[in-house]
N, C-alpha and C positions, 0 to 999 in steps of 0.2 A: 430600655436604653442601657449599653456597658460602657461604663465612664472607668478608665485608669485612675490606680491610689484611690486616696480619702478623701476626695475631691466633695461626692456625692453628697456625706453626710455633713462636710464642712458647712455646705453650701445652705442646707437647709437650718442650720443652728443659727447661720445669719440672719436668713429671712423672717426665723422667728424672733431672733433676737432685736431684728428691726423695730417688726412689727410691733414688738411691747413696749418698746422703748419707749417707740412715736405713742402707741397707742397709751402708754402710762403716763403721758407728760400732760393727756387731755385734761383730767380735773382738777391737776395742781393751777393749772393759770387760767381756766371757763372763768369769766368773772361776770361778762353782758352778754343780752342775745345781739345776735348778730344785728350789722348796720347797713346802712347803706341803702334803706329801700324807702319808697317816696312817703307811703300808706306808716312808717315808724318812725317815731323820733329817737332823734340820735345825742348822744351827747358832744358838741363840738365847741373847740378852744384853738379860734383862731386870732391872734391880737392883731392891730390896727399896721399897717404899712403897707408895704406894696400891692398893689394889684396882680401882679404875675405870682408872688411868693402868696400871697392868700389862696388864691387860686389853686394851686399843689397842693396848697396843706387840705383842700376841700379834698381834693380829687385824694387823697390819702384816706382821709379820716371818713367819705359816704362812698368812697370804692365811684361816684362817678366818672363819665368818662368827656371830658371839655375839649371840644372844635374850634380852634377859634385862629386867628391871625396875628400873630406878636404885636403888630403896629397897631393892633385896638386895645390893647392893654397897657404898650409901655407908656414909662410914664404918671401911670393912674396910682390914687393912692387907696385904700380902703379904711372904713373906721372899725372893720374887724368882726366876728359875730362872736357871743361865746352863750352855751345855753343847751337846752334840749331843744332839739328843733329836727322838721321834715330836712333830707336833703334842699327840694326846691327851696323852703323857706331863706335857708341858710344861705343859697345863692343869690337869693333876691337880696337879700340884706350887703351882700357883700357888693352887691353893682349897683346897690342905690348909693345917686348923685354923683357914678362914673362916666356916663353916658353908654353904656354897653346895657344891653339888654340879652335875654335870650328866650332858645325856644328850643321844643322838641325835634330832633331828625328821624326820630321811628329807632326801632329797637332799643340799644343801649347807649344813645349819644344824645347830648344835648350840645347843639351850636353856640356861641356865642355871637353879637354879631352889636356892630356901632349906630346910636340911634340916631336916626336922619337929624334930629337937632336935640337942645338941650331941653325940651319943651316936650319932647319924645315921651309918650306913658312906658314906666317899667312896670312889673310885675308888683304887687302888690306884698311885700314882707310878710303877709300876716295872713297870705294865700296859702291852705298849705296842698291846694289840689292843683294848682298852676300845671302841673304836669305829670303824665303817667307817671306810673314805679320805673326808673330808672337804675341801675346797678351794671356797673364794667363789668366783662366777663370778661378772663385772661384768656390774651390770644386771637379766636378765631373776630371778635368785635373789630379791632385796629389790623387786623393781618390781613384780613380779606380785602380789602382797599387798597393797602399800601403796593403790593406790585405796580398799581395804578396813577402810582404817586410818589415813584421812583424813577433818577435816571439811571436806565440799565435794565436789565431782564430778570426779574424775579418771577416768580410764582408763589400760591398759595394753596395750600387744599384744608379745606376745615374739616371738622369729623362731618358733619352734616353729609359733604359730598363723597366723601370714604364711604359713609354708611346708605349713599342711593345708588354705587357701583361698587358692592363688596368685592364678585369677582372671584377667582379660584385661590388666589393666592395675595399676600399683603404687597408683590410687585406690581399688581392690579392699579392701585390707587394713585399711581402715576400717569394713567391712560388719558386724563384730562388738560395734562401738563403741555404746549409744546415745547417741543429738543428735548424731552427727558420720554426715557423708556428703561424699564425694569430689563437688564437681559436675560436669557435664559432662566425667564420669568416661571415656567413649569417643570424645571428641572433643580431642585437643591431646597427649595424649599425658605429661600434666603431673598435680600433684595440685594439687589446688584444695580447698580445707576448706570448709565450711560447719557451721558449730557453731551448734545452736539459733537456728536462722534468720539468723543473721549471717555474711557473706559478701564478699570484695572489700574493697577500697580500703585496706589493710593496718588489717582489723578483726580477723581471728586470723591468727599468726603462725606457720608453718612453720619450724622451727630444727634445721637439721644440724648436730647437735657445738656447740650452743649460737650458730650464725653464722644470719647472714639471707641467703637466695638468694632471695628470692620478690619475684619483676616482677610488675606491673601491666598488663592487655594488652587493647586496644580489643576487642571484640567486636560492635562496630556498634551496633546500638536494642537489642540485646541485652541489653547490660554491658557490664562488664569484669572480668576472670578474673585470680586470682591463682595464677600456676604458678611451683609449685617442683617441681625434678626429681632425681629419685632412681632408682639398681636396686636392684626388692628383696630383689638374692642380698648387697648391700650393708648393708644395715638388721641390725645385732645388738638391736633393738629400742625402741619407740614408749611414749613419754609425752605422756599429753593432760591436760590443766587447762581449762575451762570457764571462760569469765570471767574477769574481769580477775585478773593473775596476779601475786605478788611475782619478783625477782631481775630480772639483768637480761634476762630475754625476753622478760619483763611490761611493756617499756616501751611506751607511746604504743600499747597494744593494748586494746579492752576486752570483744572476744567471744573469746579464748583462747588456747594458743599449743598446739603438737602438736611436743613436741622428739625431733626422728628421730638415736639413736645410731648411727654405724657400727660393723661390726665393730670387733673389737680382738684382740691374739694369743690373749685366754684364751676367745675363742667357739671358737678354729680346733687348738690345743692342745690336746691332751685331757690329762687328771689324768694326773700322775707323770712328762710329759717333757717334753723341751725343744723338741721340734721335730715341728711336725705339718703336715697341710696338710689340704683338701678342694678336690674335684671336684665340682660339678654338672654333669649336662646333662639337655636337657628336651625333648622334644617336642610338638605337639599338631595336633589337625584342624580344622576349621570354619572355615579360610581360604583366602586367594587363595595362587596358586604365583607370580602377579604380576600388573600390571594397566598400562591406558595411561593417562594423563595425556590430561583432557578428554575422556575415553569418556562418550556417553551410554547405553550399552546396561551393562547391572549382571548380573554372571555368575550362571549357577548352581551352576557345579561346583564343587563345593571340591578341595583339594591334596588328595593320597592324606597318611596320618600318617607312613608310614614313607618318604615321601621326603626329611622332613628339612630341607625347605624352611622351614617355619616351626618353628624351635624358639629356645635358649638354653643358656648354659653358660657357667661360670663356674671359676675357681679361686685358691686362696687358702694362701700359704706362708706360715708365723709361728714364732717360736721366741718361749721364753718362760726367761729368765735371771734369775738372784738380781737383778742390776744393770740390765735392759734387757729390755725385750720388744720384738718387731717384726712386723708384717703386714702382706705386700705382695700384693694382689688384684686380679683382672682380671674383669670381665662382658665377657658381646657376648651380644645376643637380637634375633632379627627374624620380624616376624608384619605379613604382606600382610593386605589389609582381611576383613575376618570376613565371615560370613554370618546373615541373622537366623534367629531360631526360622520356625517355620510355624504354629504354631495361638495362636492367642488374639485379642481381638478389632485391628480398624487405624482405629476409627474414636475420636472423642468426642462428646461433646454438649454443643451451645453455644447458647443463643438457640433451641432448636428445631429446630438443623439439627446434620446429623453433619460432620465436617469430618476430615481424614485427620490421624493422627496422626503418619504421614512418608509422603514420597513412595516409600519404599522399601516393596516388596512382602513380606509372608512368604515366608522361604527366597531374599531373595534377597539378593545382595554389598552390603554397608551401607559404600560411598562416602566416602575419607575416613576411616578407621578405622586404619591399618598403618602400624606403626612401627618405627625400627631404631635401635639405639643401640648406645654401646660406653663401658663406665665402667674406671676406674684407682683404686685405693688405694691408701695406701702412708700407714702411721699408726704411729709408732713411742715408747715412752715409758722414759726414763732415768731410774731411780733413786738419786739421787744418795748417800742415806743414808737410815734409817729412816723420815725426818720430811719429805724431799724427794723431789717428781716433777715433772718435765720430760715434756710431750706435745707433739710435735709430726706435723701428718697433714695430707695431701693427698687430694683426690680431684676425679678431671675424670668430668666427662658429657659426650654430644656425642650429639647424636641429630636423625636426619629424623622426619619423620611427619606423617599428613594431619590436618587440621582442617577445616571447616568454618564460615562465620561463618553462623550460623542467619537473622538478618534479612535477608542477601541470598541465601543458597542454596533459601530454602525458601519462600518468598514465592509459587513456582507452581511445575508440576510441568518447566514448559521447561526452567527455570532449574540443574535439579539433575546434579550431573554430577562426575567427577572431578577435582578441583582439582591443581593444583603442590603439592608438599609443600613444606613449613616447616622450620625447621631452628632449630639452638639448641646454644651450646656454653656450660660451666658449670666453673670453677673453685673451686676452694675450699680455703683455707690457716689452719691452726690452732696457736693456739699454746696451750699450756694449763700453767700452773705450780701447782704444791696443798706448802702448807708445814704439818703438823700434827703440834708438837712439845708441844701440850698441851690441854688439855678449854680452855685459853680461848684459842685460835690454830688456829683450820686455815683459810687462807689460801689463796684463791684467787685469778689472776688470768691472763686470759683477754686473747687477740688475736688479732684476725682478720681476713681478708679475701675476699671472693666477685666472680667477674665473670661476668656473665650475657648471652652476647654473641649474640643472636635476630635471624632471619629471618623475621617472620608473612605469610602468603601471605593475602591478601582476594582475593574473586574478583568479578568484575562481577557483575550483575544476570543476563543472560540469555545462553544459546550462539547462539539466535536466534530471531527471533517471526516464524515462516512467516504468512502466504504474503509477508511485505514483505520480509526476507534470508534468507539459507542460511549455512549454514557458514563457505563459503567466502569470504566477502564481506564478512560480520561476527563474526568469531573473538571468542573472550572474552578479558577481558581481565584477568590478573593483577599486582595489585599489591603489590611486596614490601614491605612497612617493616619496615626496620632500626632494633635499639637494642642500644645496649650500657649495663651498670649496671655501675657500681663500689660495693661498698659497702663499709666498712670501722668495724669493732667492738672495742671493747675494754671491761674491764670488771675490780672489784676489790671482793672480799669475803672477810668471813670469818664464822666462826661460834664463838662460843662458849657453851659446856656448865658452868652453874655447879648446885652444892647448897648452896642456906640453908636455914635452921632451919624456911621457909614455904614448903621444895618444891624439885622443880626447875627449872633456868630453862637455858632454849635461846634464844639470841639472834643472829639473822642480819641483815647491815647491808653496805650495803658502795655502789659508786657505776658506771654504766654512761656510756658514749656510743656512738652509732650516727651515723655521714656516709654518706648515700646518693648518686651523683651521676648523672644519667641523662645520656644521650646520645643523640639519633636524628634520623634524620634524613627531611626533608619528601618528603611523597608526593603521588602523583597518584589521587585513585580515580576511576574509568572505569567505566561500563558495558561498554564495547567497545575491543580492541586500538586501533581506528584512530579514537579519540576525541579524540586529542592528549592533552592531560591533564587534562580533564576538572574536576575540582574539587582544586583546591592544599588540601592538610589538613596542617596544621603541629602535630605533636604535642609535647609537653612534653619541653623542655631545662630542667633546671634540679638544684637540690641541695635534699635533706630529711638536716637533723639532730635529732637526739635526748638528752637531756642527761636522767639520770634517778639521784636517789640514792631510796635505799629503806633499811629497817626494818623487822624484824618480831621477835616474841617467843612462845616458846609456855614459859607458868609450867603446871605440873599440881599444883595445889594441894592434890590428895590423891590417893591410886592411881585414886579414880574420876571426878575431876573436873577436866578441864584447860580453860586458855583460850589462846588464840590473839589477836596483832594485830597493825598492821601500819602504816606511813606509807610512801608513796611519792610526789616529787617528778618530774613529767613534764615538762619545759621542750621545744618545739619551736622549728624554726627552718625558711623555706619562703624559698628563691630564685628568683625566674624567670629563667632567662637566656637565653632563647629570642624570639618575635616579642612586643612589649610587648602586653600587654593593653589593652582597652579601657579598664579604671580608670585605667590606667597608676598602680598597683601591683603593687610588683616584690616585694616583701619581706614576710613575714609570723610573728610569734613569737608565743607564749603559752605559758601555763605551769597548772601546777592540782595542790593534793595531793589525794591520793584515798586515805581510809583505808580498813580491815577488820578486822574483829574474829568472832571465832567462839568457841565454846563448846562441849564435850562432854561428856559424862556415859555411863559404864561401870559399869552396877551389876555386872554379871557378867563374868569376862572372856573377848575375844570380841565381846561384845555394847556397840555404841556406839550411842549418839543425839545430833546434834549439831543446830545452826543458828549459821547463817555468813549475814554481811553483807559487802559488797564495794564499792567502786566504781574506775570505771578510764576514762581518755581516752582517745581517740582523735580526733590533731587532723585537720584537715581535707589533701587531699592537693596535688602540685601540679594533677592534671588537673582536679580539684575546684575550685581558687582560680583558678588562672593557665593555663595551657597548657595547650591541650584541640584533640582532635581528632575528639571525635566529635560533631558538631554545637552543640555546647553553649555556651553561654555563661558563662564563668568567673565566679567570683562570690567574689571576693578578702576580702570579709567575711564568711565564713560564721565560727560558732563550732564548736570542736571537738562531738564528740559527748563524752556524759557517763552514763556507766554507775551502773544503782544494783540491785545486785542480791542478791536476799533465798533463802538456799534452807534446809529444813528436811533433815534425812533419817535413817537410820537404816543402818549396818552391821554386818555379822555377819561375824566369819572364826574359824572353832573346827573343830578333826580331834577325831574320836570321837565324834561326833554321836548317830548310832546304833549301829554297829557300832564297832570297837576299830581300823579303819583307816580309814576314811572322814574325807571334809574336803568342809565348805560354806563357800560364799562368798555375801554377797547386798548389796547397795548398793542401795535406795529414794529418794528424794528427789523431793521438790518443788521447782521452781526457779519464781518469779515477776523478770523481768528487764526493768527497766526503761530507756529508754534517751533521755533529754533532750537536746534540740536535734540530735534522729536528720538525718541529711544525704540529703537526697531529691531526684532527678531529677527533674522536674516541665516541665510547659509554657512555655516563653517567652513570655508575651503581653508584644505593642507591639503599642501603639492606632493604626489605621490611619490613613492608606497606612502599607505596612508594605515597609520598606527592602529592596530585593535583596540576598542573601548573608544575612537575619538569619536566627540560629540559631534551629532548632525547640525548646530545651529550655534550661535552666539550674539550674542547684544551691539549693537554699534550707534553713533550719531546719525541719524540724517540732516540732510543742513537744514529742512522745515520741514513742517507739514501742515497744512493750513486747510482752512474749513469756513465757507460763506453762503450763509441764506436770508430768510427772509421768515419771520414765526409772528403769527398772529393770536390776539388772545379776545374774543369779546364775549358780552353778554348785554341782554337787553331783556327789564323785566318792567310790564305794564297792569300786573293785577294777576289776570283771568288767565295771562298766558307769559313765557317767557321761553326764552333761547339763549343757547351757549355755543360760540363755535370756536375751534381750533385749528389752526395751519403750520405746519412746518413744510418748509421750503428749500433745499440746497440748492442752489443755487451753481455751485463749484467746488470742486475739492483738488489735492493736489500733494503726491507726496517727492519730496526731491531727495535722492541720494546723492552722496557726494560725487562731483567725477562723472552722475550723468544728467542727463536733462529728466527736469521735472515732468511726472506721467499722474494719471489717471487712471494707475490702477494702484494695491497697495503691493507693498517689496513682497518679493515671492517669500512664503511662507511667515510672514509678519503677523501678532497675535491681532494687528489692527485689523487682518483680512474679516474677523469677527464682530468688529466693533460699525460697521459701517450703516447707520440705517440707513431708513427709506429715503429715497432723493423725496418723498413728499408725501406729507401723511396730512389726512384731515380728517375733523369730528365736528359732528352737529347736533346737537340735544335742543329737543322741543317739548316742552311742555304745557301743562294745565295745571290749575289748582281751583276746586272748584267746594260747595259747602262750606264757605269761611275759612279756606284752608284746611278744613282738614284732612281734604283728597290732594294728593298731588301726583299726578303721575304723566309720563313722557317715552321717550326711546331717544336713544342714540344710535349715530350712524356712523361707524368707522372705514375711511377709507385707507389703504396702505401700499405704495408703491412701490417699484422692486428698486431693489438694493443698489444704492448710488453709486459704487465702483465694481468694474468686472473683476470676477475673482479669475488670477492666473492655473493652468491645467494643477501646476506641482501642487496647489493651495486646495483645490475642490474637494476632494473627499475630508478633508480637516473642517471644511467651512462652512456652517449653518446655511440653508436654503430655504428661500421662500420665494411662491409667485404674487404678484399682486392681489388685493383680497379686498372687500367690502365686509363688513359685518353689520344687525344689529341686536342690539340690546333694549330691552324694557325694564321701566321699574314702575309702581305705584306705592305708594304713603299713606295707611289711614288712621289717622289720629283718632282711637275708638274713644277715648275719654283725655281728659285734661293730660291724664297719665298714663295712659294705654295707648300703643303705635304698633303697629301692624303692617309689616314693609314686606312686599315680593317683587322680585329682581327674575328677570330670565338673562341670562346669559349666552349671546350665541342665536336668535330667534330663529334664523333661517337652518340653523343644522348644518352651519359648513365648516365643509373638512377645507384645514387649511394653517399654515404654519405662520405662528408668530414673528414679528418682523426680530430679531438677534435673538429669537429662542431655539436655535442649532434645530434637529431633526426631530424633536416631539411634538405631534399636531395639540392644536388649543383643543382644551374644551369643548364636545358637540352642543346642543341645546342641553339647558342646565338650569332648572328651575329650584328659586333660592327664594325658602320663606324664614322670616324671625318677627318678634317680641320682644316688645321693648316697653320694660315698666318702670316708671317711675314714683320714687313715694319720698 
C-alpha cells in the first residue's frame, strides 16, 4: 500500500501506543476473578430499599440480565443482600416477601414474573443451583429481540449470523436484512448502505462504536459511494434503524443509520473466567493465486483451496476482571479477484435490443474484485465503581484492493481490463464514559475521532482503439486522487426512568456535535499515459459541521398501551476552502427541528401493533454546494432534504407457541417515505453558444421524492428445525420535479438512477440442528426482482444492470469439541452467472466454497 506523508508510521506508533497503554493498566487494578457466573460466588453490597434500584445494582454487580415488567416491581421495597453469594442466591434473597418470583428463559436471561398470590413458593435463598450459570453478554443477548419490540423498523444481525453467511465481502452481512443492501458490494471493497432506496451523500449513516468513518468518493456519471470499512471477524455485532433516527447518530441523517459494534472482552471470554482468547482461520476457492496489473486477457483457472493462497485469520486475547476488562485483536485476510458463475443468462433488454450485462464472460476472472487488508483492536474498559465506566478503544484498517469506476470501464469491451489497485488506511479512537447511580442518571458521554486517509485509482477510457494505436504507444492511463478526512465527535446524554401515579416514564435528552474536515488533493484525469494532464479536476477541500440536541420520551400509559416522542434540533455548518466557486459562496448554515411520535398497542403479550411518524434532515453536502469534481456545477443554494416518514406495522416475539420450547419472531410493516426538496443531479442547460469547460450537470430541489413498501422479517425456531424469511416489497415510488408532473422513472441522468433496488426481493433459510446441537446446517434461497424504476436511454450506459435472479447458499456448523467449531459455507450453489441487485456491471461470485476454524480457550 502507498500512503502520502508520515501518515504510515504515525499510525502504527498509535496502535502500539494503545495497545500498552490498555494492555498496562491490566495488573495495576486485577484485584477479583471475575463475577457474574451462577456456579461462583460473588461479592455483593446491595442495601435495603427499592425494588427497582436493587434490582440495577444486581444487574451491575453479577453482569445478569433481568426481564421483567415495571408494574411488578413498583413500589416493592427490599431488605437488601450483602455477602458472598451465587448470583441466583443473591436474587432470591432480594424477592423474598416481594411477591415476584423468578425463572430461567434459556441462554442469558432470567424473567421475572408476579406470584399468583402471596402464598406463592419463592425460591429458596439458600438455593444456590436454582438456576443455570447465567451472565449478560453485551449486545447480541438484548439486541436480537429488540427490533421485535420496537415501534418502527429496526434490524439486528449478531456475529453468530455474520459468521453462518461470511460471503465475499463484509457488504455480505446485510443480505438477511430487509430494505437494506450493501451497493456495489464487489466493487471497492468498502460497505456502502442503501436503505429503502436511499443512498450516498451522508443520507444513512455507517457508525462504528458510535463514531463516523464514512468518505464520500467520486465514482464518475456513476455516483458517489459512501464507504465505510470494517473486518468482519471484528464486528461483535449490527444495529440498523430505518429512517430518521434519535441520539446522537441521528444527526443530519434522514434515511438511517447502521451502528457496527466491535468486539469487546465478554464476546472473547467465555462464562466463569478471566482469561480467554479465539483463533479463526479460513480458507476458500473461486479465485485468482494473482493477477497482472493492465492484463487484458481474464483467466480461467482458479487457485487450488488447499493452497491457502486466498484465505483469512484472525485472533483475539481478553481478560475479563471485577475492575477492568480488556481485548486486544488482530485480522489479516487476502482474496485475488473471483471468478463468475457459468450458467444463467449475460444479456438484458433495452429499447428492443439485448445489450451485455458485463463484459465479463461466464466462469471467467471478474477484474477488479481482490482485496487485502489487515485490522488492529485494542478496546479496553475500567470500572471505576458500581455506577462508573471508562471505555476506551482503538482500531486501524489498512487495506488495497481493486475497483472499478463503471462510467469509464465499461462504456465498450476495449476499454475493460485490470486497473492499479486502491488503497485506504482508517483510524479510529474512542472514548466512552456511562455514570448510572440511579433510575434518573445514567449518563453518557462520548468522544471520538476517525481519519480516513484513501488512494482511489480512476482509470482512462481506453488500453487502445486498433487499428489507430497499440499498446505500446498508448498505455492507459491511471489517476490517483488522494484524500484524507479528519473527523471528530463528541456527544452527551442521559436517560431517566421515572414511576407516576399515570405510568411509566423513560426520558432520553442529551446534545451531539460532529466536525468533519476533508482534505485532497487536485488531479489530472486522462484518457492516456501520455496525455499531459488532460482535464485539472479540483475536488472538494473544505469542513462540514453538525450541532444536534435531541429529546425523546416513551410514557406506557397502561401494561398495553405506550407512547413514544421525540424533538431533535439539526444545525449545519458548510465551508469551502478549496478553488472559489463560481457563486463565489464560500459558507453555508441552516438549521430545522424534526419531530416523531409513535404509538403501540399490546393486547396480548408478545403481540404488538404500532404506527410511527418521523421526520429528519439531511443538509446538502460540500460536493453538492461548493467543491465538485465530477463535472458538476455546484449549486450553493440548494435546501437541505426533508424526511416525512409514516410507517404502520405489527410484531410478535412469544416462546411456546406451539410446542413447550419453540420461539417466533415476526416484524410486518408498511413504510410510505416521503422526501421534500429530494437533491437531484440533473442537466446543466446554458442557452447557447455554450462556453468551453461548462459542466454537463448540476444539483437542484425536486419538490419530493417518495418511496412505499411493504418488508417482512420472521423466524420460527422449534428444536430439531428452524426458518428464517425475508421480504421487501415496493410497492410505489415517485420522483417529482418542479414544473412537472410526478413520473416513475428517476430525473435523466440522477445519481438516484443507481440507487433504485429491487421492486421485490425475498430469502428463506431452513434449517436443522441435529447431535445436541452441535451440527447445524441449512441453505438459503435468494430471490431478486428487477429493478423498480425504468432507467431513461440518456442514463443506461452510467447505470448498473441486472436481470432477475434466484440464488442459493449452504452452510453447516460442527461444534468438534466445547471449543473447536468447524464452519463451511458454499456460496452461489447452483454456479449462477448473474449481477448483484445495485452492484453496477461485475458479476457476483460463481460457486465458492468457504471453510474456517474456530477455536476457543
Amino acid at each position: 500500500m502507498s500512503l502520502k506523508g508520515p501518515l504510515s508510521s504515525r499510525h502504527v506508533r498509535i496502535a502500539l501506543g494503545c495497545a500498552f497503554w490498555l494492555g498496562g493498566m491490566a495488573p495495576a487494578i486485577a484485584q477479583q476473578p471475575a463475577q457474574g457466573v451462577q456456579s461462583q460466588q460473588v461479592a455483593i453490597s446491595i442495601p435495603a430499599g427499592p425494588l427497582e434500584n436493587a434490582l440495577l445494582a444486581l444487574g451491575r454487580q453479577t453482569d445478569l440480565r433481568l426481564v421483567y415488567r415495571s408494574e411488578i416491581t413498583a413500589g416493592k421495597t427490599t431488605a437488601g443482600v450483602t455477602g458472598s453469594l451465587t448470583p441466583s442466591a443473591a436474587l432470591s434473597r432480594l424477592l423474598s416477601g416481594t411477591g415476584v418470583s423468578f425463572r430461567s428463559s434459556g441462554g442469558n436471561t432470567v424473567t421475572l414474573e408476579a406470584v399468583a398470590s402471596a402464598a406463592g413458593s419463592l425460591p429458596d435463598a439458600s438455593d444456590d443451583t436454582t438456576l443455570q450459570p447465567i451472565v449478560l453478554r453485551d449486545g447480541d443477548s438484548e439486541g436480537v429481540d429488540r427490533p421485535y419490540e420496537t415501534a418502527g423498523s429496526t434490524s439486528y444481525i449478531t456475529a453468530e449470523q455474520i459468521e453462518r453467511f461470511r460471503g465475499s465481502t463484509a457488504g455480505d452481512i446485510f443480505k438477511n436484512t430487509p430494505g437494506v443492501i450493501s451497493a456495489n458490494n464487489h466493487n471497492g471493497g468498502s460497505v456502502n448502505v442503501n436503505i429503502r432506496g436511499l443512498q450516498g451523500q451522508n443520507r444513512v449513516r455507517v457508525a462504528i462504536d458510535g463514531t463516523q468513518q464514512t468518505t464520500t468518493t467520486w465514482r464518475g456519471y456513476a455516483g458517489v459511494d459512501d464507504k465505510t470499512y470494517i473486518d468482519p471477524d471484528l464486528i461483535g455485532g449490527v444495529s440498523i434503524s430505518k429512517g430518521p433516527s434519535g441520539g446522537a447518530a441521528g444527526a443530519g441523517v434522514n434515511g438511517g443509520v447502521v451502528g457496527i459494534r466491535t468486539i469487546n472482552a465478554k464476546d472473547i471470554v467465555e462464562d466463569g473466567k478471566q482469561y480467554g482468547g479465539r483463533i479463526k482461520i479460513g480458507a476458500q476457492d473461486n479465485t485468482t493465486s494473482d493477477f497482472t496489473i493492465n492484463s487484458i486477457v481474464q483467466q480461467t483457472d482458479s487457485a487450488d483451496f488447499f493452497d491457502f493462497t486466498n484465505g483469512n485469520g484472525s485472533v483475539a486475547l481478553a481478560t475479563v476482571q471485577d475492575n477492568f476488562d480488556l481485548v486486544i485483536a488482530a485480522a489479516r485476510r487476502y482474496r485475488g479477484n473471483y471468478f463468475a458463475g457459468s450458467k444463467g443468462p449475460t444479456t438484458y433488454r433495452f429499447n428492443s435490443r439485448d445489450w451485455p450485462l458485463s463484459y465479463t464472460k461466464p466462469g471467467e476472472e471478474v477484474w477488479n474484485t481482490s482485496s487485502e487488508s489487515t485490522s488492529f483492536l485494542a478496546k479496553g474498559t475500567i470500572h471505576m465503581d458500581d455506577d462508573q465506566s471508562l471505555e476506551l478503544g482503538y482500531v486501524r484498517y489498512e487495506s488495497t484492493f481493486g475497483e472499478a469506476m463503471g462510467s469509464l470501464l465499461f462504456t465498450q469491451d476495449g476499454t475493460y481490463r485490470q486497473a492499479a489497485l486502491s488503497s485506504v488506511a482508517t483510524d479510529t479512537l474512542t472514548t466512552r464514559y456511562r455514570y448510572n447511580p440511579s433510575d434518573l442518571i445514567d449518563l453518557k458521554a462520548n468522544v471520538w475521532m476517525s481519519i480516513v486517509d484513501q488512494t482511489n485509482i480512476s482509470t482512462g477510457l481506453a488500453f487502445y482503439f486498433p487499428p489507430f494505436q497499440t499498446p505500446a504507444t498508448r498505455p492507459p492511463a491511471d489517476d490517483p486522487r488522494y484524500a484524507i478526512t479528519h473527523t471528530y465527535g463528541g456527544d452527551i446524554s442521559n436517560t431517566s426512568r421515572l414511576d407516576t401515579e399515570y405510568g411509566g416514564l423513560n426520558l432520553d435528552y442529551g446534545i451531539s456535535y460532529l466536525f468533519e474536515n476533508i482534505d485532497s488533493e487536485p488531479y489530472c484525469s486522462r484518457m492516456y499515459a501520455n496525455d499531459g494532464c488532460g482535464t485539472p479536476m479540483r475536488p472538494s477541500i473544505g469542513s462540514r459541521a453538525i450541532a444536534s440536541t435531541f429529546a425523546s420520551g416513551e410514557w406506557k400509559a397502561t401494561e398495553w398501551l405506550k407512547f413514544n416522542a421525540g424533538l431533535r434540533y439539526d444545525h449545519y455548518w458548510l465551508k469551502d476552502d478549496g478553488v472559489i466557486s463560481k457563486s463565489g459562496v464560500r459558507e453555508r448554515d441552516g438549521g430545522r427541528v424534526n419531530p416523531s411520535i409513535s404509538a403501540t398497542i399490546e393486547p396480548i403479550d408478545g403481540l404488538q401493533f404500532y404506527a410511527l411518524y418521523a421526520e429528519g434532515v439531511r443538509p446538502p453536502t460540500m460536493r453538492e454546494t461548493m467543491g465538485n469534481d465530477g463535472n458538476v456545477r455546484s449549486n450553493p443554494y440548494l435546501k437541505p432534504e426533508v424526511a416525512q416518514n409514516w410507517e404502520i406495522g405489527v410484531n410478535l416475539s412469544t416462546d411456546g407457541l406451539i410446542t413447550g420450547n419453540d420461539s417466533a419472531r415476526l416484524k410486518l410493516s408498511y413504510f410510505n417515505n416521503s422526501y421534500t426538496d429530494y437533491i437531484s443531479r440533473v442537466p446543466n442547460i446554458v442557452p447557447p453558444p455554450v462556453p468551453p469547460g461548462t459542466e454537463a450537470f448540476t444539483f437542484e430541489n425536486l419538490e419530493k421524492a417518495s418511496f412505499s413498501g411493504v418488508e417482512l422479517s420472521a423466524s420460527y425456531d422449534f428444536g430439531m428445525f428452524f426458518a428464517e424469511g425475508q421480504l421487501t416489497y415496493y410497492t410505489d415510488y415517485e420522483f417529482c420535479r418542479r414544473g412537472s408532473p410526478c413520473s416513475g422513472e428517476t430525473v435523466s441522468n440522477d445519481y438516484a438512477a443507481n440507487h433504485m433496488p429491487p421492486e421485490i426481493m425475498k430469502r428463506l433459510t431452513i434449517g436443522t440442528k441435529l447431535f445436541e446441537d452441535k451440527l447445524q446446517a441449512g441453505i438459503r434461497i435468494t430471490q431478486a426482482g428487477a429493478r423498480m424504476s425504468p432507467v431513461t436511454q440518456s442514463a443506461r450506459q452510467y447505470t448498473g444492470m441486472w436481470v432477475p435472479y434466484t440464488t442459493v447458499d449452504a452452510f453447516a456448523t460442527y461444534k468438534i469439541t466445547e471449543n473447536l467449531t468447524f464452519d463451511l459455507q458454499a456460496e452461489n450453489l447452483t454456479d449462477r452467472f448473474y449481477i448483484d441487485a445495485l452492484d453496477g456491471w461485475n458479476p457476483a461470485p460463481g460457486r465458492t466454497i468457504r471453510a474456517s476454524l474456530t477455536a476457543k480457550f
